[in-house]
N, C-alpha and C positions, 0 to 999 in steps of 0.2 A: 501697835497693840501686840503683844504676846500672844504667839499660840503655844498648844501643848499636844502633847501626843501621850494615852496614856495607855500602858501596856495593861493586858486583861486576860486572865485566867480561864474565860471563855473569849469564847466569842461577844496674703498678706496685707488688707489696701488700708491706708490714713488719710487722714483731709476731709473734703468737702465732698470728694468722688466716693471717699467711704461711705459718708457720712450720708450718702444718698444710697448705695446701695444694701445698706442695714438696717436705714434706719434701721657580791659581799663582799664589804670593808675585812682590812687585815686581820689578822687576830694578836694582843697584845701579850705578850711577855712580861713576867713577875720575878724578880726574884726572891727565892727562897729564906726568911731569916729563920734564923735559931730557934726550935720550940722551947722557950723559955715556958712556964707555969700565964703567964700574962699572954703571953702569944697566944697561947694554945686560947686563952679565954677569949681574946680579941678575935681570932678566926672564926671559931662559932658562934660569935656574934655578930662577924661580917657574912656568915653564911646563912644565919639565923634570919637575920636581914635582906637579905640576897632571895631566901626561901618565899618571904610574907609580900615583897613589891612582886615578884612572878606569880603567887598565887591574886593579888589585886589585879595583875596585870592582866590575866587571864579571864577573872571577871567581867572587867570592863571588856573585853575584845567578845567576849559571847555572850554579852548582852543584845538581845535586838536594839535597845537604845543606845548604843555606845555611840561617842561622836563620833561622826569620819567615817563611820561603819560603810562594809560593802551587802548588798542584800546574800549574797552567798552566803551559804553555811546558817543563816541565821532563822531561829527557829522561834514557832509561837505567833499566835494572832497578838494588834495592837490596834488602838480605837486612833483614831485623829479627829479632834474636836477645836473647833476655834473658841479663845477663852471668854472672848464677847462677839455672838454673832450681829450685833445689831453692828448695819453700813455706820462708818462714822461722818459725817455733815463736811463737805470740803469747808463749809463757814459759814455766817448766820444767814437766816431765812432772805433768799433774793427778791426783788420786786421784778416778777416776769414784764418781758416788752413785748404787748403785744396788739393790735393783732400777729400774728405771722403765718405765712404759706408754706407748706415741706410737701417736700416729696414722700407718699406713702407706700409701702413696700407691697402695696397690692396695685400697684399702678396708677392712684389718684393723686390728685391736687389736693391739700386737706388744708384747710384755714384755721385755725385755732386763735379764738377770739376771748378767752378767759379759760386760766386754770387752776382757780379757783378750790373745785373740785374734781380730783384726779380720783377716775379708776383705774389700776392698773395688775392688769391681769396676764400672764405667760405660764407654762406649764414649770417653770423651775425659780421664777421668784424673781427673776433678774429684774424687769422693767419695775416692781412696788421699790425693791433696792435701791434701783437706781434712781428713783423720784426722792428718797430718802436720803440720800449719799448726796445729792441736788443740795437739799437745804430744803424738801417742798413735802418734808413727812407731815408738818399738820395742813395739809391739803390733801393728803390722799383720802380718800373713803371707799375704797373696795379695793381687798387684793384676793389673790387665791391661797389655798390651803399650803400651800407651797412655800409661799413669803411668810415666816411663820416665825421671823424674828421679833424676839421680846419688844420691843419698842412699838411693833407695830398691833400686838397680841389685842387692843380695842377697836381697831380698823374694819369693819365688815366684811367678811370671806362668802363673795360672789359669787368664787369656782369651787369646782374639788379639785384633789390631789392631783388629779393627771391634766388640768386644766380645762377641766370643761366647764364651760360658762351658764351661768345661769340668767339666761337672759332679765326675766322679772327682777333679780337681783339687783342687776347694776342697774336696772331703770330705776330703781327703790332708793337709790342712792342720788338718782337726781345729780350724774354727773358732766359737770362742762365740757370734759374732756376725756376719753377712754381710749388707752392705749393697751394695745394687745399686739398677737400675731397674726400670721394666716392660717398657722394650725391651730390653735387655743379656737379659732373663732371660724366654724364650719363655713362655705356659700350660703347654707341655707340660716344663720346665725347674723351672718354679714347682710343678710336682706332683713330680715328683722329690726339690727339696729339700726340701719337705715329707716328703716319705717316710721321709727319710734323718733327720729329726726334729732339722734348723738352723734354728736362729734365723737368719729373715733379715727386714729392716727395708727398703723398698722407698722408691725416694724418684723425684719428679717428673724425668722424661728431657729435658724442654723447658733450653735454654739462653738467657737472657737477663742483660742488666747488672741490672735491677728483682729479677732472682731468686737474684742471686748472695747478699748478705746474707742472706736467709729461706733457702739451702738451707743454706748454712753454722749456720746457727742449728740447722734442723731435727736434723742431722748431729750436732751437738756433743748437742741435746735427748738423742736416742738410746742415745746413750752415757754421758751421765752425768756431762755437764761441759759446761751451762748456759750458767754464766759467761764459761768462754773463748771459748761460740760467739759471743755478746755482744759481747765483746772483739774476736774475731775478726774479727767482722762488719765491725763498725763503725772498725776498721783498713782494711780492708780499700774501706771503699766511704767512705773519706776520702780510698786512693790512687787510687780511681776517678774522684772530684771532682776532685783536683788534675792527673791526668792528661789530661782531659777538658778542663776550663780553659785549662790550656796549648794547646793547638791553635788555630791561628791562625783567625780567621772567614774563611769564602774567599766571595768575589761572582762571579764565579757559582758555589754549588756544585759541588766535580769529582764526578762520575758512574764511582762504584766499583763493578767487576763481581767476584762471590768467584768463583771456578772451583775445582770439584772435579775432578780431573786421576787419572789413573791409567790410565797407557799410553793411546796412543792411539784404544784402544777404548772410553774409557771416560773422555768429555770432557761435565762440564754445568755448566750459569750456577746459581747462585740465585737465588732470589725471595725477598720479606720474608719467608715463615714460616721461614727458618732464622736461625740463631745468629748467622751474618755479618752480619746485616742491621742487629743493635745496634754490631757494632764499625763499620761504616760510617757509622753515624749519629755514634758518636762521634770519629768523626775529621772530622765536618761533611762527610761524602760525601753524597749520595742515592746512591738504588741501584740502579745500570744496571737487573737484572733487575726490579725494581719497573717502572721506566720504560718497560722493554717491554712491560710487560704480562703479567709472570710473576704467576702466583698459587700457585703450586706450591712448596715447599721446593725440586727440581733440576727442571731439565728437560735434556733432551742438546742440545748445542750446534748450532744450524743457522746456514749463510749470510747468512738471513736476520734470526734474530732480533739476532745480534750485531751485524750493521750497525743492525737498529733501535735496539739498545740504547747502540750507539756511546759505550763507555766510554772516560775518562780515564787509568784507574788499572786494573790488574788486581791483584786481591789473591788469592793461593795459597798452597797448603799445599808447603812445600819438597820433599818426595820426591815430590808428586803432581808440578810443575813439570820435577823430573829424571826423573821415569816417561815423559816425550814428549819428550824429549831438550835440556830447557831455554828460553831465549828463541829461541833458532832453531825449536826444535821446534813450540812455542806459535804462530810465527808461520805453520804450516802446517796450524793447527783450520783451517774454514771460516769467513771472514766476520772473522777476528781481523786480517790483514794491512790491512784497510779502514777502521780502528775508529781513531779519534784516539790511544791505547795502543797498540795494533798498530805505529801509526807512530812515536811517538815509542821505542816497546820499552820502556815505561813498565810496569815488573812488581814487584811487591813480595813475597817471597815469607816465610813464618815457619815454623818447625819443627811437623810435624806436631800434635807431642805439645804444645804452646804454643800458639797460636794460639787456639782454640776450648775449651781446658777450662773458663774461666766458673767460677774458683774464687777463691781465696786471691790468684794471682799475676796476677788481671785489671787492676788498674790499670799493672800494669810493662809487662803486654804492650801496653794500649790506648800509654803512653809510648812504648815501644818500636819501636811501627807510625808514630806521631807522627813519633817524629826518623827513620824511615824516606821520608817524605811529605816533611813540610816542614823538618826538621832542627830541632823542637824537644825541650827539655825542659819536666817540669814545674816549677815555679820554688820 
């Protein structure tokens, strides 16, 4: 599938053990001929020539979009959108084997005996994705506000946006099997659906590119289609490899800040322990908030740290960036108008529901963010 990046005027484990704990050149010489009346016409028209590839040439190299680009120098925010977010089906609808027993990420034994109908609920969309990248989307019947791709837009939205579960919900949905996290789904949440006597199957909340294969795998274990998770996987973290590749080497590393955005009240940097920290790596950033000294998944945005952390690149989530009013708004946090990105209004922003799920569609968006940056694809 194609992705695009469109420029805007505003604003490590695998296997079974994973699969358990996730669920200058010379210069030439000319000789001189005769100014004949034809010479003199052919010269200014070899110069004339000469003049219009430098002035093209020039275009393309200070375009944010140019191929090959290095993020240096390059100026102006640009959207990164995948061209179709719906997960695409490793292949047609599997017949799950089941019963089967997994290990669930809250420490139980869980049996999954039909599924039939899938809830599947995470704060960033991954697990409804990956039931759908499965081959098992007309089976799902509850996802969160989160999984919010076209395909699934008839599906019942059980949670809001930040995953909170609504318990009544997914009991309304009368599901055989309910796959969530251990943060989507509070203790006091987890004794509920117990109560209510759901099968539900708990899988690892952490986000990384090392855990996207082993949670997909875990996922597919659960339900009773192995193989596609297999399949899935290893689709999947082939278009990781190849998106990944693509990205140009940059010397010096540019210095990516994530910002979580949500109205002006409610502005913080990352640190390595969150999910951003792996897509900055693979786009060859380091990571502003690392660099300052973050050790925290967010911390709230000060004067200070941002000038410490003096990023390149700002990378965000698209409604968090229009929750402050866009690049004009951004450039009124503290400490952001000072910042090498500040200056040049260097912002990259991706859709909410995209960016950070860490499923099925991670290699299109790692591309996506790519030809965002430097204008490539993968090859």
């Amino acid at each position: 599938m194609r992705v695009r990046a469109m420029d805007t005027a505003e604003p490590g484990a695998s296997g079974s053990s994973a699969r358990r704990a996730v669920l200058g050149g010379g210069r030439s010489t000319w000789a001189r001929p005769a100014r004949t009346g034809a010479a003199r016409r052919g010269r200014r028209l070899l110069l004339a020539l000469l003049a219009l590839l430098l002035a093209v040439g020039v275009s393309a190299c200070g375009s944010s979009g140019g191929a090959g680009g290095s993020a240096a120098g390059q100026r102006g925010p640009a959207s990164a959108k995948l061209d179709d977010p719906n997960p695409v089906p490793i292949g047609p609808a599997p017949h799950p084997v089941l019963p089967v027993t997994v290990h669930s990420f809250d420490g139980s034994q869980v049996t999954v005996t039909d599924a039939s109908r899938i809830v599947a609920v995470d704060q960033y969309g991954t697990l409804a994705e990956t039931v759908w990248a499965l081959g098992l989307g007309k089976n799902l019947v509850g996802r969160s506000t989160s999984a919010a791709f076209p395909a699934a837009e008839n599906v019942p939205n059980v949670a809001g946006g930040s995953g909170s579960i609504n318990i009544e919900g997914v009991a309304a949905q009368r599901p055989t099997v309910f796959l969530t996290d251990t943060v989507s789904a509070t203790p006091t949440m987890r004794d509920q659906l117990k109560a209510l006597g759901i099968t539900v199957v708990y899988f690892d909340p952490a986000r990384t590119l090392d855990g996207v294969g082993p949670q997909i795998e875990a996922v597919a274990d659960a339900l009773g289609v192995p193989a596609q998770g297999q399949a899935l996987a290893q689709r999947t973290q082939h278009e990781i490899a190849a998106a990944t590749a693509a990205v140009p080497q940059q010397n010096p590393a540019p210095k990516i800040a994530f910002l979580y955005l949500r109205s002006t009240a409610i502005t913080m940097m990352a640190g390595p322990n969150f999910g951003s920290h792996a897509l900055i790596t693979a786009l060859r950033g380091t990571d502003a908030g690392a660099a300052a000294g973050i050790s925290e998944p967010f911390v709230p945005i000060t004067s200070e740290a941002m000038i410490s952390a003096n990023p390149d690149v700002f990378l965000v989530m698209s409604d968090g960036l229009k929750s402050i009013g866009g690049v004009d708004g951004l450039a009124k946090i503290p400490g952001v108008a000072q910042t090498t990105a500040g200056k040049a209004e260097r912002v990259i922003d991706m859709p909410d529901t995209e960016i950070l799920s860490f499923g099925p569609n991670t290699g299109r968006i790692i591309a996506a963010l790519a030809h965002a940056m430097y204008g490539v694809h993968p090859a």
